[in-house]
TIVO-945402 format. One record per residue (C-alpha): residue in three letters; chain; x, y, z. Coordinates in Angstrom, 2 decimals. Layout:
BEGIN
<node><res>ALA</res><chain>A</chain><u>X</u><v>Y</v><w>Z</w></node>
...
% end
This chain:
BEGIN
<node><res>UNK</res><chain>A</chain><u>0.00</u><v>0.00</v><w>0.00</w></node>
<node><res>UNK</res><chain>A</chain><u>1.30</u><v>3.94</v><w>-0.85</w></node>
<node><res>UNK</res><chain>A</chain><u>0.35</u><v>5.78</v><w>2.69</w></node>
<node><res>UNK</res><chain>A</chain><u>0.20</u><v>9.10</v><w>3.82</w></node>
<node><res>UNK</res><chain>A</chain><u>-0.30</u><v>10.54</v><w>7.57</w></node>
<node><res>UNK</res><chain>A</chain><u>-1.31</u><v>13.32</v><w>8.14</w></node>
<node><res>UNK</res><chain>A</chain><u>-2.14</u><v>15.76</v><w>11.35</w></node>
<node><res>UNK</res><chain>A</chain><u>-0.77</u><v>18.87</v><w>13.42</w></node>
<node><res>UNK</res><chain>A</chain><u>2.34</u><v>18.62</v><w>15.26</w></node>
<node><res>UNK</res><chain>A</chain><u>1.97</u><v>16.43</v><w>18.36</w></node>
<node><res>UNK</res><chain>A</chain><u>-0.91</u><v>14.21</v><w>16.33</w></node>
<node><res>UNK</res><chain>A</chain><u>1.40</u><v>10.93</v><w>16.66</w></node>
<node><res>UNK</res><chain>A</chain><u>1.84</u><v>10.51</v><w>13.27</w></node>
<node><res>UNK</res><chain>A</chain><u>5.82</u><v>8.73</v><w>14.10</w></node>
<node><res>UNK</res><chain>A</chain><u>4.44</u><v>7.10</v><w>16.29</w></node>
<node><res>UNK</res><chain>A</chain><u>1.35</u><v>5.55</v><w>14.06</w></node>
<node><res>UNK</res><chain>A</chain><u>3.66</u><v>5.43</v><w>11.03</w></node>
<node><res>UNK</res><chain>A</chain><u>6.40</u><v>3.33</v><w>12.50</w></node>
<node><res>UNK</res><chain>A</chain><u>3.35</u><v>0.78</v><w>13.98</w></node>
<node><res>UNK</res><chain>A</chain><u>1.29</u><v>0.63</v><w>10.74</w></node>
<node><res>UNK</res><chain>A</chain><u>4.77</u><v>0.39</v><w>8.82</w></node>
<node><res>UNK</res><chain>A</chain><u>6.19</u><v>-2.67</v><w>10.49</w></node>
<node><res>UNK</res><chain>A</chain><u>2.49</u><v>-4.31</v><w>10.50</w></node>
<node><res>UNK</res><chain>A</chain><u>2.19</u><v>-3.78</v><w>6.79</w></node>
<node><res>UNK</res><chain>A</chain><u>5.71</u><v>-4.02</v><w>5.99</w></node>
<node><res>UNK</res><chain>A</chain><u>6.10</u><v>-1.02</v><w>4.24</w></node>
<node><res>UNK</res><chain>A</chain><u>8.99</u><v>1.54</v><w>4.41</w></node>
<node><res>UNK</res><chain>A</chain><u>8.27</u><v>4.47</v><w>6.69</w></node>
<node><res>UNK</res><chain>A</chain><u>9.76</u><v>7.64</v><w>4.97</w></node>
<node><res>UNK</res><chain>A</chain><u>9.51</u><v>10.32</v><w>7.44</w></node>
<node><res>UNK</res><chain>A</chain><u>9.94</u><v>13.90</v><w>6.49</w></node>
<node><res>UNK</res><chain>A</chain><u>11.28</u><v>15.30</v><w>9.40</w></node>
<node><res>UNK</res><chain>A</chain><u>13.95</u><v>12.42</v><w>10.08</w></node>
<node><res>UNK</res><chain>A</chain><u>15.27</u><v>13.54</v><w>5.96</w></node>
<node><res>UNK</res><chain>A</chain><u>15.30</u><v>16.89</v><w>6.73</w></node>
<node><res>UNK</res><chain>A</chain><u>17.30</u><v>16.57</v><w>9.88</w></node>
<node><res>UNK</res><chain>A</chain><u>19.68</u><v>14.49</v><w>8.28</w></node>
<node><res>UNK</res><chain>A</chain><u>20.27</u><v>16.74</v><w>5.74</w></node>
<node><res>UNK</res><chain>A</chain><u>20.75</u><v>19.39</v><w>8.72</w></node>
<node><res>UNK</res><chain>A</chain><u>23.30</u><v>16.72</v><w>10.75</w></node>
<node><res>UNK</res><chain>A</chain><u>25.20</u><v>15.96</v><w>7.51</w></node>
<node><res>UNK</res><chain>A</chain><u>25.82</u><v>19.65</v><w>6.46</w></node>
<node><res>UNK</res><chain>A</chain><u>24.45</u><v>19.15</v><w>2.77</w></node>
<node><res>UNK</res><chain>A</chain><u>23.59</u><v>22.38</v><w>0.76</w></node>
<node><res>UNK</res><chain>A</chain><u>20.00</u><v>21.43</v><w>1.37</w></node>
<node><res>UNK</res><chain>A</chain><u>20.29</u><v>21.11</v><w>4.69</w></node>
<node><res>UNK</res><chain>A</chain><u>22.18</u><v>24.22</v><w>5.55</w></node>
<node><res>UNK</res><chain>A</chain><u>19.25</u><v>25.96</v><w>3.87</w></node>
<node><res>UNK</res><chain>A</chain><u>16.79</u><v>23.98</v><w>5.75</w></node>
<node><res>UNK</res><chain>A</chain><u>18.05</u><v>24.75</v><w>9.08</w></node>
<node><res>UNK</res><chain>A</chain><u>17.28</u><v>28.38</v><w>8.71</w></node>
<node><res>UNK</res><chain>A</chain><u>13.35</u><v>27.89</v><w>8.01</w></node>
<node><res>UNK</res><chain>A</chain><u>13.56</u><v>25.20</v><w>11.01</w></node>
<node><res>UNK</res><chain>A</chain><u>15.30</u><v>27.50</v><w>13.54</w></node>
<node><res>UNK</res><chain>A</chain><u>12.77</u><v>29.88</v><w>12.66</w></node>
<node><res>UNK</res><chain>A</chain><u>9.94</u><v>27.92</v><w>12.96</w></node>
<node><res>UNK</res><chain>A</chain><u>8.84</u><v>28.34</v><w>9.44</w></node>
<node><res>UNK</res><chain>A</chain><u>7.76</u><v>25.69</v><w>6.75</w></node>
<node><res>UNK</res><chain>A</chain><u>10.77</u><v>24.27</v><w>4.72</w></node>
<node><res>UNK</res><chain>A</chain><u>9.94</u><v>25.62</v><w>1.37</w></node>
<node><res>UNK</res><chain>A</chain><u>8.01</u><v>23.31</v><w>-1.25</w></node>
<node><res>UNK</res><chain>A</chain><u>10.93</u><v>22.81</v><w>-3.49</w></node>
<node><res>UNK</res><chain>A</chain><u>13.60</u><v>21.56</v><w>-0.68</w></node>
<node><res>UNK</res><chain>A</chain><u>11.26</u><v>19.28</v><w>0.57</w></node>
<node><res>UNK</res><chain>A</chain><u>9.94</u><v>17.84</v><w>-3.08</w></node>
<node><res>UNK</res><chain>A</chain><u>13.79</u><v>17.81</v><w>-3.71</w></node>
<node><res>UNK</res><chain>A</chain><u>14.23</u><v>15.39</v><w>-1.08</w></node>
<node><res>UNK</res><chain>A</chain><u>10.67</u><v>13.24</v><w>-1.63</w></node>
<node><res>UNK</res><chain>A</chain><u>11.34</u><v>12.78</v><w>-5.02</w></node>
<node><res>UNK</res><chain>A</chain><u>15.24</u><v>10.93</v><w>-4.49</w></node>
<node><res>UNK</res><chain>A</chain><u>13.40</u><v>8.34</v><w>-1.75</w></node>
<node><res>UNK</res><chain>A</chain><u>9.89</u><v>7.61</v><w>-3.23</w></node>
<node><res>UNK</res><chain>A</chain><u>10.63</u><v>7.59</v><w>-7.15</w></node>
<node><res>UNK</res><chain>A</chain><u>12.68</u><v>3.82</v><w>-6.26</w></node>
<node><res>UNK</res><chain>A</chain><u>9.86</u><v>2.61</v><w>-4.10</w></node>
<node><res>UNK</res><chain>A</chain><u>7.22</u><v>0.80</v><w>-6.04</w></node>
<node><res>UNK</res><chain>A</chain><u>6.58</u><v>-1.55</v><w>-3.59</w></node>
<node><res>UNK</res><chain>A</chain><u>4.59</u><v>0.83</v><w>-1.28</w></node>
<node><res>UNK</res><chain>A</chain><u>5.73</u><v>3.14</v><w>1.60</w></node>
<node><res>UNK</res><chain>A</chain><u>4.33</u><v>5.58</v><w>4.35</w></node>
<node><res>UNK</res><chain>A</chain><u>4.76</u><v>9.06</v><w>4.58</w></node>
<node><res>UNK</res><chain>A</chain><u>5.12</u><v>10.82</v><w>6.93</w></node>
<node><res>UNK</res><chain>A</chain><u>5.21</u><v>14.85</v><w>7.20</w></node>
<node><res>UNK</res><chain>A</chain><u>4.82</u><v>15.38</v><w>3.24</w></node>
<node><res>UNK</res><chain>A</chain><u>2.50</u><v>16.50</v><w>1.92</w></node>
<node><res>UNK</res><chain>A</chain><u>1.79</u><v>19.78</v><w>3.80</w></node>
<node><res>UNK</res><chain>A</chain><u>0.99</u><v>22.23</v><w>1.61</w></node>
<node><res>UNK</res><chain>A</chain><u>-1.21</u><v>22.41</v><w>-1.57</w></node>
<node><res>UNK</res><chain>A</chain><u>1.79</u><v>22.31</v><w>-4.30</w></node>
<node><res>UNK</res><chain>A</chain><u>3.10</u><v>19.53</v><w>-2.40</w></node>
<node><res>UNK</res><chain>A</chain><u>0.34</u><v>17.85</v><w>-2.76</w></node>
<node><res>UNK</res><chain>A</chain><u>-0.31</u><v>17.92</v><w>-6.69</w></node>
<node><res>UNK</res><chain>A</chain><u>3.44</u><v>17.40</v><w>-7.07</w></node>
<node><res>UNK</res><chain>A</chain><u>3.10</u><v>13.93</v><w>-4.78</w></node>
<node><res>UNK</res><chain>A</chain><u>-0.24</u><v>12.97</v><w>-7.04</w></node>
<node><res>UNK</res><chain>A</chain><u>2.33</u><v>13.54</v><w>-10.29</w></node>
<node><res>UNK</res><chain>A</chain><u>5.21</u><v>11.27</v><w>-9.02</w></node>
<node><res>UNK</res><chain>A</chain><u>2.67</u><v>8.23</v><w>-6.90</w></node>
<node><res>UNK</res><chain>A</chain><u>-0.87</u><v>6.76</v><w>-7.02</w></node>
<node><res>UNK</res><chain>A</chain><u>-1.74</u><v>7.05</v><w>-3.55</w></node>
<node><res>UNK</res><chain>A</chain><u>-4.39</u><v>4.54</v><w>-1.64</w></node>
<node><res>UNK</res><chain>A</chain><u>-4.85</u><v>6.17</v><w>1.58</w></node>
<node><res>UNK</res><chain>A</chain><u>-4.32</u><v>9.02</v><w>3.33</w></node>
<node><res>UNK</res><chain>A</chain><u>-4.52</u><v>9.13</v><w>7.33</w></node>
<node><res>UNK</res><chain>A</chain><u>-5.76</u><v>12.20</v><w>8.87</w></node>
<node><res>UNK</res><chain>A</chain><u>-5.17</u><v>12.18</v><w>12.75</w></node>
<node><res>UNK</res><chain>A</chain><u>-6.84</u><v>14.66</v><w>14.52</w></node>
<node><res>UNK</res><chain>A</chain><u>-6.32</u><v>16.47</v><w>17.47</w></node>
<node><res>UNK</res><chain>A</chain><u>-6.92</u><v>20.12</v><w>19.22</w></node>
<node><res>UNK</res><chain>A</chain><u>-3.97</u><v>22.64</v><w>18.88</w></node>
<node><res>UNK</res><chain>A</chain><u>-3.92</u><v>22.11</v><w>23.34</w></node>
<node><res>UNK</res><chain>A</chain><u>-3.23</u><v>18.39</v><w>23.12</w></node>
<node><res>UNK</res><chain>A</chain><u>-0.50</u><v>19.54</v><w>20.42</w></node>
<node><res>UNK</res><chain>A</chain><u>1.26</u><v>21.82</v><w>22.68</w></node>
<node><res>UNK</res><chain>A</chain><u>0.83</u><v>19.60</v><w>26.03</w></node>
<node><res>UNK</res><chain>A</chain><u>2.03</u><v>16.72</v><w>23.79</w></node>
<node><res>UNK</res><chain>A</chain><u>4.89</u><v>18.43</v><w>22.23</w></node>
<node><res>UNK</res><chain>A</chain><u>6.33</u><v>20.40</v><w>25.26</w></node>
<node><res>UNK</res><chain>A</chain><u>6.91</u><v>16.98</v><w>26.50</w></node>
<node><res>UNK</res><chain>A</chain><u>9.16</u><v>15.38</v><w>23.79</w></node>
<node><res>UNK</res><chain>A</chain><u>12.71</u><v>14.47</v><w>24.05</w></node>
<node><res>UNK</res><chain>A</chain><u>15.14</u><v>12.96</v><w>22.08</w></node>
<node><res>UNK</res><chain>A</chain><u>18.87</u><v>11.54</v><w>22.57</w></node>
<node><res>UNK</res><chain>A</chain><u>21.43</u><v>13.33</v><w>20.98</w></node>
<node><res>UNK</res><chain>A</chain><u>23.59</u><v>10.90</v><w>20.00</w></node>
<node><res>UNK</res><chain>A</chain><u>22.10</u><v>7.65</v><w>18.80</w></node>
<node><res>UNK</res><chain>A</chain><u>18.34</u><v>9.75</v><w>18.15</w></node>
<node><res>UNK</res><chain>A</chain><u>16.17</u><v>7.74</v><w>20.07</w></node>
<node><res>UNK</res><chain>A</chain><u>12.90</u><v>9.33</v><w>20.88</w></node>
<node><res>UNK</res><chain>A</chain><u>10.65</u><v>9.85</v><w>24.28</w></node>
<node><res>UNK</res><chain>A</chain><u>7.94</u><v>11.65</v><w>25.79</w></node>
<node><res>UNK</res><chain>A</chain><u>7.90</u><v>12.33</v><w>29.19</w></node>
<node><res>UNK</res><chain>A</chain><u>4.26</u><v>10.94</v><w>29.50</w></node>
<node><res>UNK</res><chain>A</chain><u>3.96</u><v>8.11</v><w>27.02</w></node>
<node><res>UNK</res><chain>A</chain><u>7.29</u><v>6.75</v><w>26.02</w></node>
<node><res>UNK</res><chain>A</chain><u>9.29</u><v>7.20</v><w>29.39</w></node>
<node><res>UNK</res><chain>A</chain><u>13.14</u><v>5.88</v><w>30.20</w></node>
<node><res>UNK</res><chain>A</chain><u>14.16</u><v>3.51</v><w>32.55</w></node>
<node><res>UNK</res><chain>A</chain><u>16.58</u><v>5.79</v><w>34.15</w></node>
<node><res>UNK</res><chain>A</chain><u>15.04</u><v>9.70</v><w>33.81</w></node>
<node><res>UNK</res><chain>A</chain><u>16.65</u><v>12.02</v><w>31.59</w></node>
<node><res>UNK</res><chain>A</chain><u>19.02</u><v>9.43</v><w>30.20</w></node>
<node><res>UNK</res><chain>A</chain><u>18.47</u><v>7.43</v><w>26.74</w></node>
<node><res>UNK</res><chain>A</chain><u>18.01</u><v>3.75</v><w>27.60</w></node>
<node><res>UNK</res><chain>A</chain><u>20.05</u><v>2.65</v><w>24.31</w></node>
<node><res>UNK</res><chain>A</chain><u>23.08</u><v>4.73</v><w>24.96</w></node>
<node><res>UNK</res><chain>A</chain><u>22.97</u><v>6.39</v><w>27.86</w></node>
<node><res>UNK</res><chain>A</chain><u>23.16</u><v>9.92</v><w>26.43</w></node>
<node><res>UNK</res><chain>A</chain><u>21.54</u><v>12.67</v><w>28.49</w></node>
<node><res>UNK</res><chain>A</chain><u>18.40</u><v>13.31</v><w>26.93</w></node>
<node><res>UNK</res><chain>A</chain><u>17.56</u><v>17.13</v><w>25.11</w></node>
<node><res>UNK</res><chain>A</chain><u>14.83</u><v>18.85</v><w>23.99</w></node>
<node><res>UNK</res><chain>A</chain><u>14.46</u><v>20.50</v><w>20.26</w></node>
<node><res>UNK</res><chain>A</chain><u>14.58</u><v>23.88</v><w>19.62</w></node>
<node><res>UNK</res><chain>A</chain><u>11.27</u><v>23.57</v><w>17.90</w></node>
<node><res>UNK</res><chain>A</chain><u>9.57</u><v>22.03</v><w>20.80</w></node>
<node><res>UNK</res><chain>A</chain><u>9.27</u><v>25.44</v><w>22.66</w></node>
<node><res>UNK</res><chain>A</chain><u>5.91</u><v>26.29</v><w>22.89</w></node>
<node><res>UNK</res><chain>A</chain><u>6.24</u><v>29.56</v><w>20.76</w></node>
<node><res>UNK</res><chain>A</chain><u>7.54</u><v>27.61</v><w>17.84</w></node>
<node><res>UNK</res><chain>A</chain><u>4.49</u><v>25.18</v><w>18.81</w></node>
<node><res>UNK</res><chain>A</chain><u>2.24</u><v>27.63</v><w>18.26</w></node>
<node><res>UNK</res><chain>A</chain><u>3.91</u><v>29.35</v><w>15.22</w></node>
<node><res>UNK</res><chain>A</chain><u>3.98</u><v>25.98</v><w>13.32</w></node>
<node><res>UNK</res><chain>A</chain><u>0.28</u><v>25.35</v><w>14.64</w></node>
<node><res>UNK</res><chain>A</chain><u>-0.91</u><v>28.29</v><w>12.85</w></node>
<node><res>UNK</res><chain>A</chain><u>0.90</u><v>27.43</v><w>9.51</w></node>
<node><res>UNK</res><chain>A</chain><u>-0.94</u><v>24.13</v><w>10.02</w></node>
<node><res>UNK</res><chain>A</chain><u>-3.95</u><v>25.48</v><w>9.91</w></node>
<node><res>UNK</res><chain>A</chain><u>-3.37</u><v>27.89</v><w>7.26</w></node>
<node><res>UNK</res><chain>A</chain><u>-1.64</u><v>25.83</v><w>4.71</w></node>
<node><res>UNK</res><chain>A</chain><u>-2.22</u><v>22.23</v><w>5.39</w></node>
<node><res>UNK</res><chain>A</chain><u>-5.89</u><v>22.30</v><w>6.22</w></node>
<node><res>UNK</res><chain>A</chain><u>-6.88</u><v>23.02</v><w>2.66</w></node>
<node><res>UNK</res><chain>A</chain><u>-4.84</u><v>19.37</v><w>1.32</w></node>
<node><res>UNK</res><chain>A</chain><u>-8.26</u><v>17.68</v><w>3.56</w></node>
<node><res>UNK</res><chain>A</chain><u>-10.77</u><v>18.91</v><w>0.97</w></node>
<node><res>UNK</res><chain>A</chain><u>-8.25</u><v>18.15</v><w>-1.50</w></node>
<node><res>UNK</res><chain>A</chain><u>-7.84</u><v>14.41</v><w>-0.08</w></node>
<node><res>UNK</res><chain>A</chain><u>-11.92</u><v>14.60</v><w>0.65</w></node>
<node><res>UNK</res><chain>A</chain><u>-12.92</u><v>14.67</v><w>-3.19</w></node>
<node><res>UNK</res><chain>A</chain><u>-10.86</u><v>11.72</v><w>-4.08</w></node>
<node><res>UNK</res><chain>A</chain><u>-12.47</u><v>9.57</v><w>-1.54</w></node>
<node><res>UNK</res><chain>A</chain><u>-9.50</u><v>8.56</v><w>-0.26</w></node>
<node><res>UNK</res><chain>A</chain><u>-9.14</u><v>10.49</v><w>3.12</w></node>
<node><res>UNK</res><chain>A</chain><u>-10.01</u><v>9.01</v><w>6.45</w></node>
<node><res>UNK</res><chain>A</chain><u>-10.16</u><v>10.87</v><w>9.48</w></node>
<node><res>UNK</res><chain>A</chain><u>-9.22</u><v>9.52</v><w>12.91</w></node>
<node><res>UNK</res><chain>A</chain><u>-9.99</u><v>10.57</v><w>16.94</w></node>
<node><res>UNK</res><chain>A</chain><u>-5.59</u><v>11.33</v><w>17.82</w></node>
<node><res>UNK</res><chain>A</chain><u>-6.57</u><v>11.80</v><w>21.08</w></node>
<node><res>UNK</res><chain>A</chain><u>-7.13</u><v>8.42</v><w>22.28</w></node>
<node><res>UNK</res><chain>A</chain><u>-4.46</u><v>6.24</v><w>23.39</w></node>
<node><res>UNK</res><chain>A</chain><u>-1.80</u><v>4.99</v><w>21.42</w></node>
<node><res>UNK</res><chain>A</chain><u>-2.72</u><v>1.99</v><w>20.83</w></node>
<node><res>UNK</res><chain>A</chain><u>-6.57</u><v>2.93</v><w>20.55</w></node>
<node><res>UNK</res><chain>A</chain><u>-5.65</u><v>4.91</v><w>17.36</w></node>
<node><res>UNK</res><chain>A</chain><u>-3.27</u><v>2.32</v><w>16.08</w></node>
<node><res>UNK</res><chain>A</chain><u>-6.31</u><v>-0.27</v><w>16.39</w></node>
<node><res>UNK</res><chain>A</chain><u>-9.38</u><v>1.99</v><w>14.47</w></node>
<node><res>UNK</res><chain>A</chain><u>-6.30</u><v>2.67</v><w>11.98</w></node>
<node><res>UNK</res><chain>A</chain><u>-5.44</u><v>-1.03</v><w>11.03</w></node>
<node><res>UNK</res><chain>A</chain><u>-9.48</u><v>-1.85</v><w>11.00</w></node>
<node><res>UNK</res><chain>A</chain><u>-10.16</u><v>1.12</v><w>9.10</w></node>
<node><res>UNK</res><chain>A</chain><u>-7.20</u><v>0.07</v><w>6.26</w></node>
<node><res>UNK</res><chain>A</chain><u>-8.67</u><v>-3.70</v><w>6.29</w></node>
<node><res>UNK</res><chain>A</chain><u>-12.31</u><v>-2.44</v><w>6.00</w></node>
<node><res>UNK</res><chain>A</chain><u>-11.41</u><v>0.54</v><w>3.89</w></node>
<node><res>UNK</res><chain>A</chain><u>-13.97</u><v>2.24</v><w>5.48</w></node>
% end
């Protein structure tokens, strides 16, 4: 199956991806892992890329469609992405390169974004990722593959929550009707437990309701 998640920051969406990715066994291509690596390695994309992230801003449509188009053009086989598409050119250029089956809408209120978000942490070294509510560490504030002291990104300040919230809402919204017409789109409760959402998800794919 060809996948796409979608939802505001703080929706889940890694953590449905990776779940509905090893149950289907598809790839999970996720947007935001790319453009990090691109920052980490110190390519010409991602030097660019780190400004708009610093920022809290959108990475332009043609860095991220740069970046799509190298991992998805191979993948025949199916895949699920996650964090592309998020704006309306983004969209048309992902219905151009893939036929597309579903796409996953998780939704949740920009509150539960920020409370979820706010509590997110991540190891610096090997870039394993918690939450300080829902996917805890055996020994606080310390990664339990490495042993890395655990930090928090820049972006998950709750003024770059709410910046990226609001160009959420503004620019990604609009890909729902978009997804509506072709029939494909199904929308699902984020703000039920993990495994909840993981559960009405699988069903829904099965049932393709």
């Amino acid at each position: 199956m060809k996948l796409v998640i979608m939802g505001p920051q703080g929706s889940g969406k890694g953590t449905q991806a990776m779940l509905l990715a090893n149950k289907l066994r598809i790839p999970h291509i996720s947007m935001g892992d790319m453009l990090r690596a691109e920052i980490k390695n110190k390519t010409a994309v991602g030097e660019r890329v780190k400004e708009f992230v610093e920022s809290g801003k959108l990475v332009p449509d043609e860095l991220n469609e740069q970046i799509v188009e190298q991992v998805l053009l191979p993948l025949e086989k199916g895949f699920l992405l996650d964090g592309f598409p998020r704006t309306m050119p983004q969209a048309k250029f992902l219905d151009s390169k893939q036929r597309l089956d579903r796409i996953i809408l998780l939704k949740i209120s920009d509150d539960e974004a920020v409370r979820r978000m706010t509590m997110r942490r991540y190891c610096p070294k090997c870039g394993a990722n918690y939450n300080l509510a829902y996917v805890k560490t055996h020994v606080e504030g310390t990664c339990d593959h490495c042993h890395t002291e655990l930090a928090q990104r820049d972006d998950d300040k709750p003024a770059l929550i709410r910046r990226r919230l609001k160009l959420y809402h503004e620019q990604t919204e609009p890909l729902i009707q978009h997804y509506e017409a072709s029939g494909k789109l199904m929308s699902v409760d984020g703000e039920r437990p993990i495994k909840d959402v993981f559960a009405d998800v699988l069903r829904r794919l099965r049932t393709k309701t």
